[in-house]
C-alpha positions as protocol buffer text, in pm:
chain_id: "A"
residue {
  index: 1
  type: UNK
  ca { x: 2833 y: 5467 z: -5026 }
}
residue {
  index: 2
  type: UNK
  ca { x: 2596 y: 5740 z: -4935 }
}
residue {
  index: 3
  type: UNK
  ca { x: 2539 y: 5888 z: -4598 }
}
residue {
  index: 4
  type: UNK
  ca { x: 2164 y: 5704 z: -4596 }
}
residue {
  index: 5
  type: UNK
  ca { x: 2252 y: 5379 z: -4660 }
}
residue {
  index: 6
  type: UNK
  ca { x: 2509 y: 5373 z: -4369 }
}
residue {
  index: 7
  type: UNK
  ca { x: 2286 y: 5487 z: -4135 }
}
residue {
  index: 8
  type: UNK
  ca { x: 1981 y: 5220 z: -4276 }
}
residue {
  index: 9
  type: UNK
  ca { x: 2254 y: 4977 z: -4207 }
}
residue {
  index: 10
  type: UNK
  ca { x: 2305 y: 5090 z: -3884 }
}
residue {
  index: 11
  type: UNK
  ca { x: 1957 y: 5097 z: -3806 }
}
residue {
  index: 12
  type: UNK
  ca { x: 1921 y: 4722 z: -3911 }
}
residue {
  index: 13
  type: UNK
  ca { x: 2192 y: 4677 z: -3688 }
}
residue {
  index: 14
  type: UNK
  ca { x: 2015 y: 4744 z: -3380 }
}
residue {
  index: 15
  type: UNK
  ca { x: 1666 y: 4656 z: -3514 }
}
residue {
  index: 16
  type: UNK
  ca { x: 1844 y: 4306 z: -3546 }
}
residue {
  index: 17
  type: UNK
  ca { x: 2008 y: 4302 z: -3201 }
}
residue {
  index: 18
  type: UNK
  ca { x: 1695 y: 4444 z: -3033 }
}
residue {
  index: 19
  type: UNK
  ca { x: 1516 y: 4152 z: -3192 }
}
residue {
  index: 20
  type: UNK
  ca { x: 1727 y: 3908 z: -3055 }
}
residue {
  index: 21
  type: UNK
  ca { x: 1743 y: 4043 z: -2716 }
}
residue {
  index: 22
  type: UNK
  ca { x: 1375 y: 4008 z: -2688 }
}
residue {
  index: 23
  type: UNK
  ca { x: 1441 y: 3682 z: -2840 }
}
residue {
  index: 24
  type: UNK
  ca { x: 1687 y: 3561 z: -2544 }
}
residue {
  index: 25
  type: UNK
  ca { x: 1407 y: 3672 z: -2306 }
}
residue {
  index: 26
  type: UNK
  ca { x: 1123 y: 3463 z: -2460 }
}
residue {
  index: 27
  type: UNK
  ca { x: 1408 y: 3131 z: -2458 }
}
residue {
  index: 28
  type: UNK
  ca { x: 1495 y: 3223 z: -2110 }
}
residue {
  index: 29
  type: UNK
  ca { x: 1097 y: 3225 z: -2035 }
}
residue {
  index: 30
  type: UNK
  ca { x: 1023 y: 2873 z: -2208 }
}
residue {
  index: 31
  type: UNK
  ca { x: 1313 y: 2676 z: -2019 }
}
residue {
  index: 32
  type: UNK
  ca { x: 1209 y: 2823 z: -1718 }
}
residue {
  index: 33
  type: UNK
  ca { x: 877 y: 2689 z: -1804 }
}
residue {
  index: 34
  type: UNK
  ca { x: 989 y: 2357 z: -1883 }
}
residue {
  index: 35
  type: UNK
  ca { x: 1243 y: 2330 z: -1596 }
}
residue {
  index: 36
  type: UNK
  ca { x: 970 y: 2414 z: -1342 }
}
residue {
  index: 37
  type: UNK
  ca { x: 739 y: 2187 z: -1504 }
}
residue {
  index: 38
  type: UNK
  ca { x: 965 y: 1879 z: -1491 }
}
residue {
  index: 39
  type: UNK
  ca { x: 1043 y: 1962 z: -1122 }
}
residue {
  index: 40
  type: UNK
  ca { x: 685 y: 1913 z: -1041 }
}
residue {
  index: 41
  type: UNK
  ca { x: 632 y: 1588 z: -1249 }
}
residue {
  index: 42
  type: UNK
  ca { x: 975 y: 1421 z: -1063 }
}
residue {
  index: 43
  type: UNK
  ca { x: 818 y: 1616 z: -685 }
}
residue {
  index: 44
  type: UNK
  ca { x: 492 y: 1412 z: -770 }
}
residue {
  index: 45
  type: UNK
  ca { x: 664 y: 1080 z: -929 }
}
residue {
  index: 46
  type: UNK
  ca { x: 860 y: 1050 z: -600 }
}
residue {
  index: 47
  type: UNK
  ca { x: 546 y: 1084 z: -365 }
}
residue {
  index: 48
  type: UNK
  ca { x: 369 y: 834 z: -526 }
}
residue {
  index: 49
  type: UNK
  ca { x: 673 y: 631 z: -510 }
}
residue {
  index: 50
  type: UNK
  ca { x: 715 y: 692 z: -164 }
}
residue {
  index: 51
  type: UNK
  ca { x: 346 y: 598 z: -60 }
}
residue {
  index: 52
  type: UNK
  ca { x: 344 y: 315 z: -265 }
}
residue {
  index: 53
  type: UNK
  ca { x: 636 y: 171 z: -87 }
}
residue {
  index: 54
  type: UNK
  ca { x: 511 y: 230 z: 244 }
}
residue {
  index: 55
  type: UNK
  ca { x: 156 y: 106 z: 173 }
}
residue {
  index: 56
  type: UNK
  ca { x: 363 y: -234 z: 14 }
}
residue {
  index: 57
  type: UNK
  ca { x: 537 y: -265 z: 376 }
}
residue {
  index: 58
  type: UNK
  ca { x: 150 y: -197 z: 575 }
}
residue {
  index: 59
  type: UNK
  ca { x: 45 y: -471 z: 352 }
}
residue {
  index: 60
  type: UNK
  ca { x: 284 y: -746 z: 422 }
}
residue {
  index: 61
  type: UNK
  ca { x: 280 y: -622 z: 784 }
}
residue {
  index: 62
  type: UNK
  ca { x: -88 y: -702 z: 752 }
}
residue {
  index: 63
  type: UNK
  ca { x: -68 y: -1032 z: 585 }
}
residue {
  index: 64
  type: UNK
  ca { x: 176 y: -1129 z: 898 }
}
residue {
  index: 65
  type: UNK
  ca { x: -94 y: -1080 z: 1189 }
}
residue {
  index: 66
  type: UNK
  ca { x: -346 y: -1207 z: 988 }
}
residue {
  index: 67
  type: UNK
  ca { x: -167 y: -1542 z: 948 }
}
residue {
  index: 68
  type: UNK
  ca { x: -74 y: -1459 z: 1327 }
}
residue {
  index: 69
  type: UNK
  ca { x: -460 y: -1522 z: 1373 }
}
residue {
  index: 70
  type: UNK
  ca { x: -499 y: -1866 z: 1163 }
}
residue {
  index: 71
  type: UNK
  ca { x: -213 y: -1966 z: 1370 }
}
residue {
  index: 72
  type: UNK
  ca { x: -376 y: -1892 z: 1689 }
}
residue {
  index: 73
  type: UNK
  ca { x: -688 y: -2054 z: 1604 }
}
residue {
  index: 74
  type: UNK
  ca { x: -528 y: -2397 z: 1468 }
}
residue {
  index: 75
  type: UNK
  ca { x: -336 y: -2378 z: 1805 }
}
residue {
  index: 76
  type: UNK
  ca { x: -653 y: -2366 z: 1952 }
}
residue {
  index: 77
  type: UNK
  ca { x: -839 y: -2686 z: 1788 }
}
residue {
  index: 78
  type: UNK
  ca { x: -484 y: -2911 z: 1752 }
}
residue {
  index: 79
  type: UNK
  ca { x: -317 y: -2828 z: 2088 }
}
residue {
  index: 80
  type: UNK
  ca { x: -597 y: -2770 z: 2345 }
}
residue {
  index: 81
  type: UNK
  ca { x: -665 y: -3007 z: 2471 }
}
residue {
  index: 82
  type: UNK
  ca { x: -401 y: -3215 z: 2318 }
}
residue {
  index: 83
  type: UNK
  ca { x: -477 y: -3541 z: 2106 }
}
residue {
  index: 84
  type: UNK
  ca { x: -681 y: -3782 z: 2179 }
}
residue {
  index: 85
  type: UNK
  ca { x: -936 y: -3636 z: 2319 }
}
residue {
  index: 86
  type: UNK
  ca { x: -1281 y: -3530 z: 2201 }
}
residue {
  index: 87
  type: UNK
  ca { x: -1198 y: -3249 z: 1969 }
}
residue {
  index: 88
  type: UNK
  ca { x: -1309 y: -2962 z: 2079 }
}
residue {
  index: 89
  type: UNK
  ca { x: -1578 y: -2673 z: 1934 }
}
residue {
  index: 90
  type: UNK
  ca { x: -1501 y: -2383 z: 1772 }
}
residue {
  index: 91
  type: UNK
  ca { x: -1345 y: -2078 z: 1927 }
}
residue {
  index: 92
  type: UNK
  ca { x: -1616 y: -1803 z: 1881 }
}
residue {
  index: 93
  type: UNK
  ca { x: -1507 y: -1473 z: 1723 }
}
residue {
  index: 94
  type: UNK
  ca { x: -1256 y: -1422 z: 1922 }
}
residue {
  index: 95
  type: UNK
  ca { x: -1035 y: -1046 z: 1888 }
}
residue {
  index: 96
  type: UNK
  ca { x: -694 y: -1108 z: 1985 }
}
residue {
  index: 97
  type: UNK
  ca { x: -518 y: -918 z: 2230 }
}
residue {
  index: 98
  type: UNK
  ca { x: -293 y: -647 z: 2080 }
}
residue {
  index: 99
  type: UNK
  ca { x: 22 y: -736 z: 1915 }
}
residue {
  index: 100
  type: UNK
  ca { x: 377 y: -650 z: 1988 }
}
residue {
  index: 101
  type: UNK
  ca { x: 670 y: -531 z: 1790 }
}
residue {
  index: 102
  type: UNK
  ca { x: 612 y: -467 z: 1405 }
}
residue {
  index: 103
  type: UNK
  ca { x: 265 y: -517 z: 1395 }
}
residue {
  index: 104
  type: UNK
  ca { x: 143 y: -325 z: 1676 }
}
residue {
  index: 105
  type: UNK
  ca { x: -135 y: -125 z: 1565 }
}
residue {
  index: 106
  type: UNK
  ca { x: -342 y: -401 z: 1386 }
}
residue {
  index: 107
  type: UNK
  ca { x: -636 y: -540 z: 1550 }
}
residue {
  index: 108
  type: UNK
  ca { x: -667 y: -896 z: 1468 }
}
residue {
  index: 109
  type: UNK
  ca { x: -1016 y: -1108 z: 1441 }
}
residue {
  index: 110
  type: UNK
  ca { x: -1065 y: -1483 z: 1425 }
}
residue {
  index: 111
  type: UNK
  ca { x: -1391 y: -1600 z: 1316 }
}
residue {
  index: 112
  type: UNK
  ca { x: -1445 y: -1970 z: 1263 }
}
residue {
  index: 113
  type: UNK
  ca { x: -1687 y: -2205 z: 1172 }
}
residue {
  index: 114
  type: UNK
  ca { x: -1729 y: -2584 z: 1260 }
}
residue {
  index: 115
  type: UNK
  ca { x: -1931 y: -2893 z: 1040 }
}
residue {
  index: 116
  type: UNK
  ca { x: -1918 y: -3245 z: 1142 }
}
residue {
  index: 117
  type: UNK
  ca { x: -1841 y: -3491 z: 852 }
}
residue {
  index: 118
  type: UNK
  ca { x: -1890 y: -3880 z: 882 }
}
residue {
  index: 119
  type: UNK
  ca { x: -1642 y: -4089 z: 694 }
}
residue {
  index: 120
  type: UNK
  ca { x: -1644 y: -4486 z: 688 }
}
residue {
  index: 121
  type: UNK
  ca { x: -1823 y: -4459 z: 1016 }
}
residue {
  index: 122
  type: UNK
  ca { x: -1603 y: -4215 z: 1205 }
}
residue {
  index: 123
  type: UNK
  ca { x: -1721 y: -3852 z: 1262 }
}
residue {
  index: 124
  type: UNK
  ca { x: -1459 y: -3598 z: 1118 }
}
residue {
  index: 125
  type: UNK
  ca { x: -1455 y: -3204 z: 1274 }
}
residue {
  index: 126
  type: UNK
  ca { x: -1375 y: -2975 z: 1018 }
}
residue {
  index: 127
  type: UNK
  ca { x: -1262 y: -2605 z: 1133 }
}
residue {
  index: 128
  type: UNK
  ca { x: -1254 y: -2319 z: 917 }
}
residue {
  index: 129
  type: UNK
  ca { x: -1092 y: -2050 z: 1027 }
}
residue {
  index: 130
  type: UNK
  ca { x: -1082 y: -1685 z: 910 }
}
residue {
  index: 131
  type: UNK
  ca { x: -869 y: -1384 z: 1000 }
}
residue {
  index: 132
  type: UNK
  ca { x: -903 y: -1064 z: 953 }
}
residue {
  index: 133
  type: UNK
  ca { x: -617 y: -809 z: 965 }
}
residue {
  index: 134
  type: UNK
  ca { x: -679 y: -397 z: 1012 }
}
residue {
  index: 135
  type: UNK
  ca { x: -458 y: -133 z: 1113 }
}
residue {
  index: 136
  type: UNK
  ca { x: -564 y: 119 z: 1294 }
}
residue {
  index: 137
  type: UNK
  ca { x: -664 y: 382 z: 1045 }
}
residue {
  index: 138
  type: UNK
  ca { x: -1038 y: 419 z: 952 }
}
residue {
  index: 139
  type: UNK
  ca { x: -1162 y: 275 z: 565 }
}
residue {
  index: 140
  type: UNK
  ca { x: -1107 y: 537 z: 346 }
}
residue {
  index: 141
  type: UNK
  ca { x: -769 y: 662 z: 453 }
}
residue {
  index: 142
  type: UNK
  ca { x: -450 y: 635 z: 282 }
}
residue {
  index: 143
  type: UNK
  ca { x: -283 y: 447 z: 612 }
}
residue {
  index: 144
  type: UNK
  ca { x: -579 y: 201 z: 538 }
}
residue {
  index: 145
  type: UNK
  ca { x: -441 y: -195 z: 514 }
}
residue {
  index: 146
  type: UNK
  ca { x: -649 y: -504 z: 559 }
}
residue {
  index: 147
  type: UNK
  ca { x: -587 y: -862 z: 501 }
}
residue {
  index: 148
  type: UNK
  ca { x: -787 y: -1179 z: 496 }
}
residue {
  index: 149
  type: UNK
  ca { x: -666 y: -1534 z: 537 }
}
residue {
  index: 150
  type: UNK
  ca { x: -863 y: -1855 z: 539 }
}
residue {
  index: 151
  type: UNK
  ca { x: -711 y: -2215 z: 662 }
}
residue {
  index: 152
  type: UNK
  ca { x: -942 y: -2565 z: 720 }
}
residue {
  index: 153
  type: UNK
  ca { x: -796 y: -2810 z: 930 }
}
residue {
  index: 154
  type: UNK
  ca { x: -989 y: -3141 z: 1028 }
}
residue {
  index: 155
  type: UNK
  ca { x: -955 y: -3323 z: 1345 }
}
């Protein structure tokens, strides 16, 4: 074998191993890439995850002092005064006063509306009541939960 062709070996040698030193570089680029890239999709997955969750709990939360509010305002036609006596009118909108334990923080309105119904001779009060559920955060906000409930009772 002649000098040159040793020596264009040689040269192909560490043409090749240059090549795949660069090559390593570019591979170690691209996973970096893609690692970095996946950290940021599961970062933003859990986030959402996490505020979902806690706007699920401010929701249910909300759904309890709403009903707390239809409660209050059957109480309020059924108990007082107690049966049978005249039945009485309807509580105006009427804010409850703040609420304790879990759902403190929510501001809870009553609204309710009254019609007088005659059946086989005998007048028949029926109350519909509506409550409304907020938090304390302003529309618009991601802390923002409101619910609605509606209940008719006759007397």
């Amino acid at each position: 074998m002649c000098p040159e062709t040793k020596r264009n070996q040689q040269n192909r040698r560490k043409a090749g191993a240059t090549a795949q030193r660069g090559f390593s570089i570019v591979s170690a680029i691209f996973l970096l890439v893609v690692m970095a890239s996946l950290g940021a999709f599961m970062l933003t997955f859990s986030t959402v995850q996490h505020t979902t969750a806690t706007q699920d709990m401010e929701g249910t939360r909300a759904y309890q002092a709403a009903r707390t509010g239809i409660e209050w305002g059957l109480y309020q036609v059924l108990q007082v005064p107690p049966p049978p006596a005249a039945a009485p009118v309807c509580p105006g909108p009427t804010t409850l006063p703040p609420l304790g334990g879990a759902l403190a923080g929510f501001t809870v309105t009553v609204d309710c509306i009254l019609s007088d119904h005659v059946e086989a001779g005998v007048t028949v009060r029926v109350y519909q009541f509506t409550s409304t559920a907020i938090n304390g955060a302003t529309t618009g906000s991601p802390h923002y939960v409101e619910r609605q409930l509606r209940a008719t009772v006759s007397r």
